[in-house]
Structure formats: C-alpha cells, structure tokens
C-alpha positions in Angstrom: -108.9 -196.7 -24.7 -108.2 -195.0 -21.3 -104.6 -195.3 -19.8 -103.9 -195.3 -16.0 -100.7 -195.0 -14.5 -100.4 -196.2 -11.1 -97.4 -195.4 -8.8 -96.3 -198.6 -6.2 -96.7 -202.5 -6.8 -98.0 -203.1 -3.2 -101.3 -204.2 -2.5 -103.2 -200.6 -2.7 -101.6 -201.0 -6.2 -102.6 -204.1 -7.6 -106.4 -204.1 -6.1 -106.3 -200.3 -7.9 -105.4 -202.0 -11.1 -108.5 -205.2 -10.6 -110.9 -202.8 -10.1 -109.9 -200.9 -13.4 -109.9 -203.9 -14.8 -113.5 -205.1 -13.6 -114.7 -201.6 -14.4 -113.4 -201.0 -18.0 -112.5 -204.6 -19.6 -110.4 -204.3 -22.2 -110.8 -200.5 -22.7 -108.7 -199.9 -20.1 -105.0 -200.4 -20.1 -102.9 -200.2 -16.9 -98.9 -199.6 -16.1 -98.2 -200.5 -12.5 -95.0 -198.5 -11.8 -92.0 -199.6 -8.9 -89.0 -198.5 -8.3 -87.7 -201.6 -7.2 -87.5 -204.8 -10.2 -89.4 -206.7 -7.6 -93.5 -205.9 -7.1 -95.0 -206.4 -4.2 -93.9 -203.6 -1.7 -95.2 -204.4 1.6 -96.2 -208.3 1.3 -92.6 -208.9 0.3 -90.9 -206.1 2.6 -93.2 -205.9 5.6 -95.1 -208.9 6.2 -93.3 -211.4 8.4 -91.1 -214.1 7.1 -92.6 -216.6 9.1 -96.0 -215.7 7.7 -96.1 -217.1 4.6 -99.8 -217.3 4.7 -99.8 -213.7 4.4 -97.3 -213.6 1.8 -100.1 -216.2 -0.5 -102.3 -213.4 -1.2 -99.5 -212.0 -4.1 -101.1 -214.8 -6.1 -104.3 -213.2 -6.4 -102.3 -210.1 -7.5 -100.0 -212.3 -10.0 -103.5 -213.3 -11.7 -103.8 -209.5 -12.6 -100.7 -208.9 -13.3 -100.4 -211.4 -16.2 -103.5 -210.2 -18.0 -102.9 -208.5 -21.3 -104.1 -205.1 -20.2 -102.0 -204.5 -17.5 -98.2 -204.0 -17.2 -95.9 -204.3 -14.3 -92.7 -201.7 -14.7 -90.2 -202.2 -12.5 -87.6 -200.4 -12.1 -88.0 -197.0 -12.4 -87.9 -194.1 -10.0 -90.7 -192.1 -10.7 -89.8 -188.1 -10.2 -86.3 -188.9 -11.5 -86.5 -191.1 -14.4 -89.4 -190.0 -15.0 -91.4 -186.8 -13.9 -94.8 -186.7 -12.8 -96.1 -184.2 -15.4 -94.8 -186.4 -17.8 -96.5 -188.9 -16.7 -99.7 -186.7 -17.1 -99.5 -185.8 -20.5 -99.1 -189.9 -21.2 -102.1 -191.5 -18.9 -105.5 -190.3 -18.5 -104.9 -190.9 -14.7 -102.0 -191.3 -12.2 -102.6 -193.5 -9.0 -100.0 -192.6 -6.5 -99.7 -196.2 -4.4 -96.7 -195.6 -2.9 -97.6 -196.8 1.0 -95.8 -195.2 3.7 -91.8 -196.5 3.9 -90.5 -194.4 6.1 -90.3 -194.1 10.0 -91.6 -191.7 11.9 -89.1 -190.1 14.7 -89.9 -190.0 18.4 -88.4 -186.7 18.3 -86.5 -188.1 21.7 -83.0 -186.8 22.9 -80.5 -189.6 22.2 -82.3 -190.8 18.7 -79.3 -190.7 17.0 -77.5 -192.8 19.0 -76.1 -196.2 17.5 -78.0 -199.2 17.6 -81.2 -197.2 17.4 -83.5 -198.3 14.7 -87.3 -197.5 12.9 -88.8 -200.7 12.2 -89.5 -200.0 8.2 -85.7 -200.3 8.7 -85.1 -203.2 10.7 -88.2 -205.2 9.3 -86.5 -204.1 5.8 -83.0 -205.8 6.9 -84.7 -209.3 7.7 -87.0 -209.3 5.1 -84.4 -208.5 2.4 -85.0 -204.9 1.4 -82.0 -203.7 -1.1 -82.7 -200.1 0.6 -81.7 -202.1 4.5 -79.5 -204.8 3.4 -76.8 -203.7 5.2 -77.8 -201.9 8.1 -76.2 -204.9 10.2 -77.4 -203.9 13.7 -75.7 -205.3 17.0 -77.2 -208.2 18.6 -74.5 -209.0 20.5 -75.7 -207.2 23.8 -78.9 -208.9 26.2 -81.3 -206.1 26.8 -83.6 -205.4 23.5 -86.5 -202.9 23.7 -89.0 -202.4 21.1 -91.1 -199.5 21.3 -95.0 -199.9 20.3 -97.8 -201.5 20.9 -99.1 -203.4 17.3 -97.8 -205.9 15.5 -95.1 -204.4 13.8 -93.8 -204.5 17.6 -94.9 -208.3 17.9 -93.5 -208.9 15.0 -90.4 -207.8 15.7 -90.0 -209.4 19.3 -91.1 -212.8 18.5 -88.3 -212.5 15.2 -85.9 -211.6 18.0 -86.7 -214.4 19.8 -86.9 -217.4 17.7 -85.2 -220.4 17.7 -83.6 -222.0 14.0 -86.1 -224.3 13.7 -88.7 -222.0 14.3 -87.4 -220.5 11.3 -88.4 -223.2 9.0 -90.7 -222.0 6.1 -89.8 -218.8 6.3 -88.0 -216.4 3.6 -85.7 -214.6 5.8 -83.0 -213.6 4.6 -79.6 -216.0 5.1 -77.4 -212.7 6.7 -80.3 -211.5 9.1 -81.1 -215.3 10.1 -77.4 -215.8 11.1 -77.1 -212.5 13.0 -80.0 -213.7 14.6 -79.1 -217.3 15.7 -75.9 -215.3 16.9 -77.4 -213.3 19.3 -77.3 -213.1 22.7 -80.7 -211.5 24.0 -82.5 -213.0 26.6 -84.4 -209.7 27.8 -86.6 -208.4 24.9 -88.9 -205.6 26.8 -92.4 -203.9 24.7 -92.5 -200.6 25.8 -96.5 -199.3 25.2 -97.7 -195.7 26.4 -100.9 -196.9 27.3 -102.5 -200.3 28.7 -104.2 -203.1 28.2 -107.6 -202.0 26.9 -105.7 -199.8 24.3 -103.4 -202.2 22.4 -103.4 -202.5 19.1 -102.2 -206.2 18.8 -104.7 -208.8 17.3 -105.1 -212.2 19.2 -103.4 -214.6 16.2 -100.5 -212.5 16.6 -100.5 -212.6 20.3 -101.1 -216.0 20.6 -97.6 -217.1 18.8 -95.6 -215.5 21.9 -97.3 -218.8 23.9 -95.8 -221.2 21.2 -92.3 -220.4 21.3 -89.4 -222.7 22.0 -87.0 -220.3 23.4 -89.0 -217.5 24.9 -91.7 -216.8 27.4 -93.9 -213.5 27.3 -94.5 -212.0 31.0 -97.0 -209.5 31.7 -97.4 -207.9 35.4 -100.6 -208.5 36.9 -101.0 -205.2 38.8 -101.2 -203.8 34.7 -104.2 -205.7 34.1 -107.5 -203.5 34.8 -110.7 -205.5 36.3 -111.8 -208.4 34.6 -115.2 -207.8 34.5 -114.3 -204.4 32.6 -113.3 -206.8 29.4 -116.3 -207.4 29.2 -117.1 -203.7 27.7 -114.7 -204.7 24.7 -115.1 -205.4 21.3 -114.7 -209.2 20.8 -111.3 -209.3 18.9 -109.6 -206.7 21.7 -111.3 -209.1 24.3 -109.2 -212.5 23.2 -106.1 -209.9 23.0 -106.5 -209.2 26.3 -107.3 -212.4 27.4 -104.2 -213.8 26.0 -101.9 -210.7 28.0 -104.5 -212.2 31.0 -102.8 -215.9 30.2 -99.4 -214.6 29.8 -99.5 -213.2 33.9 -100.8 -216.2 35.0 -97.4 -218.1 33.7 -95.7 -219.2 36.6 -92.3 -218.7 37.2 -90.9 -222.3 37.0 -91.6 -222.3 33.3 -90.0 -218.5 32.6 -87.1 -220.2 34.2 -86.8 -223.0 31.7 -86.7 -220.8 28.8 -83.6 -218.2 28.2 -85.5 -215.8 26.8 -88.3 -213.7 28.4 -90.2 -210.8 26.0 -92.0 -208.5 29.3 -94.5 -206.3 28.3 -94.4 -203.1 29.9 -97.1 -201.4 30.1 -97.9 -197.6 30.7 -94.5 -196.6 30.0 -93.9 -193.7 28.0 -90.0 -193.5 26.8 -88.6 -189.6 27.2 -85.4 -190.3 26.2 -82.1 -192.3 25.1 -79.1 -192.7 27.2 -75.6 -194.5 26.1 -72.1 -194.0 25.3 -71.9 -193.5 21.6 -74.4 -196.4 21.5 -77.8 -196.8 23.2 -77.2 -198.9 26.6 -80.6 -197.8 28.3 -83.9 -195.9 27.9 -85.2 -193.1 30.1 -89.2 -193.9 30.8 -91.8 -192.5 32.3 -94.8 -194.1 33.9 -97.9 -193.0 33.1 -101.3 -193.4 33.4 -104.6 -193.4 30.7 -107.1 -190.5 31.1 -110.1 -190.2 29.0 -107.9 -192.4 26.6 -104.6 -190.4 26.5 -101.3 -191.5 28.2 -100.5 -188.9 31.0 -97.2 -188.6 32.8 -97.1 -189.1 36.5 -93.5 -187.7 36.6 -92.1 -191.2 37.9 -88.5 -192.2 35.7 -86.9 -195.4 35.6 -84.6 -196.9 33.4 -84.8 -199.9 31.3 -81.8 -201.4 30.0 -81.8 -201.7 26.1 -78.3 -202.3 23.8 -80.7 -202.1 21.0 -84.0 -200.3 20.4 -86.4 -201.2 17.6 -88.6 -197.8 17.4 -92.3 -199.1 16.2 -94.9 -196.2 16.1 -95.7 -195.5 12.5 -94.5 -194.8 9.3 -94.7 -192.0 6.7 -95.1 -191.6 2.9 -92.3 -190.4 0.5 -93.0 -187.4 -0.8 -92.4 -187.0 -5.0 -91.9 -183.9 -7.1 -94.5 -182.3 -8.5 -97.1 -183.7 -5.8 -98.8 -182.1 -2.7 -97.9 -183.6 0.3 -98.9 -182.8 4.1 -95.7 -182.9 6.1 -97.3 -183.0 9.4 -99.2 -186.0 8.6 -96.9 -187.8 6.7 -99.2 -188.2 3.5 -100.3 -186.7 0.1 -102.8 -184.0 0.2 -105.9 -185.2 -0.8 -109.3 -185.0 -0.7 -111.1 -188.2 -0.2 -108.0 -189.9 -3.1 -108.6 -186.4 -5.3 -105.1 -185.0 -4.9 -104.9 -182.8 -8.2 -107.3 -183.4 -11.8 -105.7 -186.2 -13.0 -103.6 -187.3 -9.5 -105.3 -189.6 -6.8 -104.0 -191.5 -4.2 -105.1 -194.6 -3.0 -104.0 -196.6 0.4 -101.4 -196.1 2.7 -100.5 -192.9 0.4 -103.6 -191.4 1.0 -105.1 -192.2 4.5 -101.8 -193.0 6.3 -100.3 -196.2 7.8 -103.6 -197.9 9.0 -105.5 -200.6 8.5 -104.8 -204.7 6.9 -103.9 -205.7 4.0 -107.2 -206.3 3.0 -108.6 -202.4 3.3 -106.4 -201.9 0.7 -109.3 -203.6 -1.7 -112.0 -200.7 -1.2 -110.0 -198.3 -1.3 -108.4 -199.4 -4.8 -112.4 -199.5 -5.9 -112.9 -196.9 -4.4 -110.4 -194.4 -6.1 -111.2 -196.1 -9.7 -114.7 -194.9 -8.6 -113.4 -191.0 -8.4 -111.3 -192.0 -11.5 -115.0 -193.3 -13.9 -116.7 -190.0 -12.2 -114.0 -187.5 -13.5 -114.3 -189.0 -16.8 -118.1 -188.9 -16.9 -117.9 -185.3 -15.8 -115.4 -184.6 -18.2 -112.5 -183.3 -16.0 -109.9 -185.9 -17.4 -110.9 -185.1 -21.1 -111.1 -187.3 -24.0 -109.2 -190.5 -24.4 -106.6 -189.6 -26.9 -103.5 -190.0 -24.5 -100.2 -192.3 -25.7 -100.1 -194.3 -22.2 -97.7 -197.2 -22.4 -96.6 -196.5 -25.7 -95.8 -193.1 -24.9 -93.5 -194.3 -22.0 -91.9 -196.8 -24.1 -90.8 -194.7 -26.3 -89.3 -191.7 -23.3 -87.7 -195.0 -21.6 -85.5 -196.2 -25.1 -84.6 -192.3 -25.4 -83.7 -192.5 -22.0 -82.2 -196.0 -21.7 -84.4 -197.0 -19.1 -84.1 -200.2 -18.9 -87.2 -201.6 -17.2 -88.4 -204.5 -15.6 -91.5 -206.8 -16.5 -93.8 -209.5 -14.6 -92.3 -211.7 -17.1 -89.0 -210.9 -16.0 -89.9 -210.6 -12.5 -90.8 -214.8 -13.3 -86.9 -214.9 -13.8 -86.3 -213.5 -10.7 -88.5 -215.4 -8.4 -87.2 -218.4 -9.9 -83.9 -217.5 -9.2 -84.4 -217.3 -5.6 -86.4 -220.4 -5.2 -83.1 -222.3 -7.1 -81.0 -220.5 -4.1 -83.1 -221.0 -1.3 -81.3 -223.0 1.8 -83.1 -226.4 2.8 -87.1 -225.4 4.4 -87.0 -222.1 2.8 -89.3 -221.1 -0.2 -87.0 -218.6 -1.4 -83.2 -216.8 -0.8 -84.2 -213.2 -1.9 -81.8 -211.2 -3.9 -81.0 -208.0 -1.6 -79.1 -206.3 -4.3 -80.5 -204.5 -7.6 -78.1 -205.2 -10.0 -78.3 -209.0 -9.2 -81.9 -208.5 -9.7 -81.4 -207.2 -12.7 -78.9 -210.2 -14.2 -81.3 -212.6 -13.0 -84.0 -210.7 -15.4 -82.0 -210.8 -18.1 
C-alpha cells in the first residue's frame, strides 16, 4: 500500500487524488488535507454565486471523495498542526494543492487607503469565505472601479451591479447580498492596461453584461482597432471582441433607462490612489500597446472611484519547510518536482492561470512524476504509516478533524438555512462549521 498526502481540497486536489486512484486501485490510499472543515477551495470561494453551473462539477469530486481509499481532512493547518516533515515520514508522497489565495499588490502609492481591496478578498466576502467575512466594504459611495481585464474583473462588476432578482439561484451570502441591494453605485468603471485585442475575458462571461436589468456596459468606439483586424484572432477572442463591438453600438436612449452603466476603459494604466483617509479617485495614465506591451504616453486623468476592487492576480501561500519563489508567487518546482517526496500540482505550481478544467492534467500529470519516482526508486519502499500514522499524531494532539461524512452535516445545514431561491446559506464562521459537524 502506497500513501499520498495531498495539501488543498480544490479542484487541483481532487483530480490529483482520481488519477491516483485510476492509477493504483486499491493499492493506493489518499488523505486530501484543508484547512478549512469545508473542501472545495476555489469552486466554493471563487467561482461566482450566480454560477451555479460551475459550482456542479464538485459532484464529480464528491464521487471520489466518498470512495473507501480516499479521505477528506478538514480542518487542519498544515505547517502548524502539523509539519511538513512530519508529514513525510507518514506518506510516500506529499501533493502541495494549495492554489494561489492571495492578492498580488500593484505596488501603487495610495494602496493602503480604505476602501481599497484584492479581489481574493472581496470575491471571498460575497462568496462566504470565514477568512473575508467581515471585511464589510463601503458601498455607499457611486463611483466603483475595478482594476483588470478577466473575469475575476467581470465577475466582480456584474455582482456590483445586479438587481435582487437577478440574484435568484445563487449562494451568496445573506450580509454581502444586503450590502449589495443597499448600494448606491451607478458608475462601475474596468480599468484594463491594454485593449481590445488583449483581453482576457471569454465571450459567455461578456455576454451576461447585455442581460442585465439594472446596468448597461458602454465601450468607446474610438477604443476599438479596425474591424477587419478581428479577423487575425483566435475564434473565442473574436466573439469577445465582438460582444465589446455590440456594447459601443448601444445607443444612448437605452443607457439612460438603466441607473447603472459598467464603462470599460480601455488603455488606461492606474499609477496611483488619491483620497482622504479613504480612496475617492484614481490617478491613470493613458497608454498605448506596442509589440504587445502597455506603454505610457505621459497623459493623467482622473477617474472617480469610492471603492476599488484590485483584480490582477493572485499568489500562493507559502508553508514551512517548502521552497517557494517569492517573485513569482509560487513553489519552486521543476515541472511539479519540488523536493523527493514533495510535488506540486495546479495553481501551486504553475501560478494563477488557466480553468477549472486544466486542473485535470495537471493532477495526472503529477501522479505521473509520483508512479516514475517509485519505479526509479527515489520514494523507497512502501512501508510508511499514512493515515494511520496521522490519526494517531492528531488524538495526541487533539486535533479534532473534519470528514466528508461530516462535511454531509454541513452542507445540509446550509441547505435547511437557505433564504427562499437560494441552494444554500453558507456558514462564514469555523466554529459554527464545526457544531454543525458534530
């Protein structure tokens, strides 16, 4: 029996954990480790609440989850409960699947002002994360600007801009959705270095800024290249662009009708924060694309903002005991190969890019590595305690984990609380969490 330890419940972890499983069968046994007493990481945290879609693919991971061989372990803080050459000397392997759940800084003079917010932060507080429950940000002002060009930054916008029925379905949480039907935006601007042809936004995502009740999007014309240059695009990029091409040709009766206009604004670089103790406007810089780079052309303006939403990347949390390259906000690896014995897999290893789905190759692809170190005989013989082991370091410890099983308990929980059209209220506090388990 081989025994692999992987580090994060996300999807990077769980498609890790099926590919063990379709490699080794029953000669395998796997412990998915979380901090949280929740699994999931990103499709519970970061997906959108009003895609539930999305959200559906957790079933495929709850089919894994509930096979004998592997074991979800929630609640436990891996470099402080316990340490990762602990974990070593337990499990043949240990799969660090940790994503990337912090922000990156723009490094920008006024950051720190109030008001001011990373989106793993903000995206946290609607979607329920214990970590962001209370961040309670300020809606009260009319000028929002969120900073980006993906859909982190669509996401945000068309959250910001949604009307209480358009809520319906979703699993926000009640305290963000009341702060929300509270607020009193009606400007929400996304800021993007660079133009058009360089977005990052795919067209389903685009597309729902068309639908909404409340809200028009408005792109300026003069930002659009040559029509006959989309043409030279790849076909997903092309219906992006045609749908910013749509958005200009909006006329101005119907952006009148609706109280809410999201403007993109396009080469626009921000160089700074300006505000009284809180943000109240953001320093920009037009710019202009060369060879694929945004380059300043020195001309500043201002664009009011009473809050920013900052959405250009995340980074990985370092943990004791574990390589990690600061610069690019990852582990050290090489190809997954961060130390004998310690791999990486995902977000953790190649840095906040691709869907959901890449996650899957990559989790085949490290228990690849994982099958050739014990065929070369780098991981040594199969004589390790695994689960066992940490059972018996958690009771000395009083650890007191977290199962699937009681996971179940949980989910049900929230269902039983959810207000009318939603699938779920989500517990934002551990220790309720924890009493539901039990």
């Amino acid at each position: 029996m081989r025994h692999i330890a992987i580090i994060g419940s996300g999807p990077a972890g769980y498609y890790t954990a099926e590919a063990a499983q379709k490699r080794w069968g029953d000669e395998i046994e796997v412990d998915i480790f979380d901090m949280l007493p929740v699994p999931y990481g990103l499709i519970r945290f970061g997906v959108a609440p009003d895609h539930q879609s999305i959200k559906g693919v957790s079933r495929r991971y709850e089919k894994t989850a509930l096979s004998d061989n592997v074991r979800f372990v929630g609640n436990v803080k891996v470099g402080e409960d316990i340490s990762i050459p602990e974990l070593q000397s337990l499990y043949d392997a240990v799969v660090i699947a940790t994503g990337a759940p912090h922000d990156r800084k723009l490094g920008l003079p006024g950051e720190d002002l109030a008001n001011i917010f990373g989106s793993a932060e903000f995206v946290g507080w609607y979607n329920g994360h214990p970590q962001f429950a209370g961040l309670d940000p300020d809606l009260s002002g009319k000028h929002a600007v969120v900073i980006g060009m993906g859909n982190v930054a669509l996401d945000i916008a068309r959250i910001l801009a949604k009307s209480e029925a358009e809520f319906e379905g979703a699993d926000i949480v009640s305290h963000a959705l009341q702060s929300l039907l509270a607020s009193n935006l009606s400007s929400i601007t996304i800021l993007g270095r660079r133009g058009p042809h360089q977005i990052m936004m795919t067209p389903k995502e685009l597309g729902e800024l068309a639908a909404l009740e409340r809200a028009s999007p408005r792109v300026d014309r003069d930002d659009l290249p040559d029509e006959e240059e989309d043409m030279l695009l790849e076909p997903g990029l092309r219906k992006s662009v045609n749908h910013l091409r749509s958005f200009a040709a909006i006329p101005e009766s119907v952006h009148a009708e609706k109280p809410v206009e999201i403007h993109f604004d396009m080469f626009a670089s921000p160089t700074a924060f300006e505000g009284d103790g809180k943000v109240s406007r953001v320093k920009v810089e037009r710019t202009e694309v060369q060879q694929g780079r945004a380059v300043g052309t020195g001309e500043i303006y201002d664009v009011p903002a009473d809050i920013v939403v900052s959405c250009i990347g995340y980074r990985s949390s370092p943990i004791p005991d574990v390589p990690f390259d600061e610069r690019a906000g990852k582990f050290a690896n090489d190809e997954g190969r961060i130390l004998p014995g310690i791999y990486c897999v995902g977000w953790a290893k190649r840095g906040p890019s691709g869907t959901i789905g890449t996650n899957r190759p990559d989790g085949f692809g490290v228990v690849d590595l994982i099958a050739e170190d014990i065929d070369a005989g780098v991981l040594g013989r199969a004589d390790k305690k695994g689960r066992e082991g940490f059972d018996a370091i958690a009771a000395q410890r009083g650890i007191g984990i977290v199962t699937f099983r009681d996971w179940k308990k949980i989910e049900e929980a929230e269902e039983r609380a959810a207000r009318e059209g939603a699938p779920r209220e989500k517990f934002v506090d551990i220790e309720a969490m924890i009493r539901a388990a039990n």
